[in-house]
C-alpha positions in Angstrom: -29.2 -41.9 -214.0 -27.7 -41.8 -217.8 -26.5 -38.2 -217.4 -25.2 -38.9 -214.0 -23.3 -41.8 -215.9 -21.6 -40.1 -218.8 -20.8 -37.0 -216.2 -18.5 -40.0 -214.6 -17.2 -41.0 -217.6 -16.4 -37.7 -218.7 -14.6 -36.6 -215.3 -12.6 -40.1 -215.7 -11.6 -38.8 -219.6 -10.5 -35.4 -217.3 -8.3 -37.5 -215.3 -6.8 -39.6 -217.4 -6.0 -36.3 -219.8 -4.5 -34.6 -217.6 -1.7 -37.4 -217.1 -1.3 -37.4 -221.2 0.5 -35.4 -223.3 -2.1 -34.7 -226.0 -4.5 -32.4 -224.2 -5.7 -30.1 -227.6 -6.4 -33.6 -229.0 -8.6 -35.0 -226.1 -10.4 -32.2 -225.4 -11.6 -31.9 -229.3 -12.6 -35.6 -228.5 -14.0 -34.9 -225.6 -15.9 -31.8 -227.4 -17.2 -34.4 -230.1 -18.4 -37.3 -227.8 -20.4 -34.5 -225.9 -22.1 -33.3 -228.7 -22.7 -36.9 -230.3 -24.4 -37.7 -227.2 -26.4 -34.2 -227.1 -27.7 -34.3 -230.7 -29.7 -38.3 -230.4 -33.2 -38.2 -230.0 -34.5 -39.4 -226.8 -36.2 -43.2 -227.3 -39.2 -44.4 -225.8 -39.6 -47.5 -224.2 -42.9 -50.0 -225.6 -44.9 -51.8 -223.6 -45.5 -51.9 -219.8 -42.8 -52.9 -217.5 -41.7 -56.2 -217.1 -42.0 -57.3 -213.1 -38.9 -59.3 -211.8 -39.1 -62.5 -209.4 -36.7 -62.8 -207.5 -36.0 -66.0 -206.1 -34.5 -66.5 -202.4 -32.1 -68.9 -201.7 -33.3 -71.5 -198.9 -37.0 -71.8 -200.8 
């Protein structure tokens, strides 16, 4: 869900740099938030999952 997330983001930093005039600029940004997000090291969640209540209104 992560990687479907930034994919969005990315494609919105497409749009939107394709309206501007600095396109060699944001596309070397683009380049560098790519690989900043490609070179961290997976983290692993502790402990068990936490269970929700959810309440209902009328109760």
């Amino acid at each position: 869900m992560a990687k479907v997330l930034i994919q969005e983001g990315i494609q919105r930093l497409d749009s939107s740099a394709l309206r501007g005039t600095n396109e060699d600029s944001s596309i070397k940004n683009r380049e560098q938030f790519i690989s900043a997000l490609e070179a961290q090291q997976t983290r692993r969640l502790r402990g068990a999952p936490r269970r929700f209540k959810l309440l209902r209104p009328g109760n």
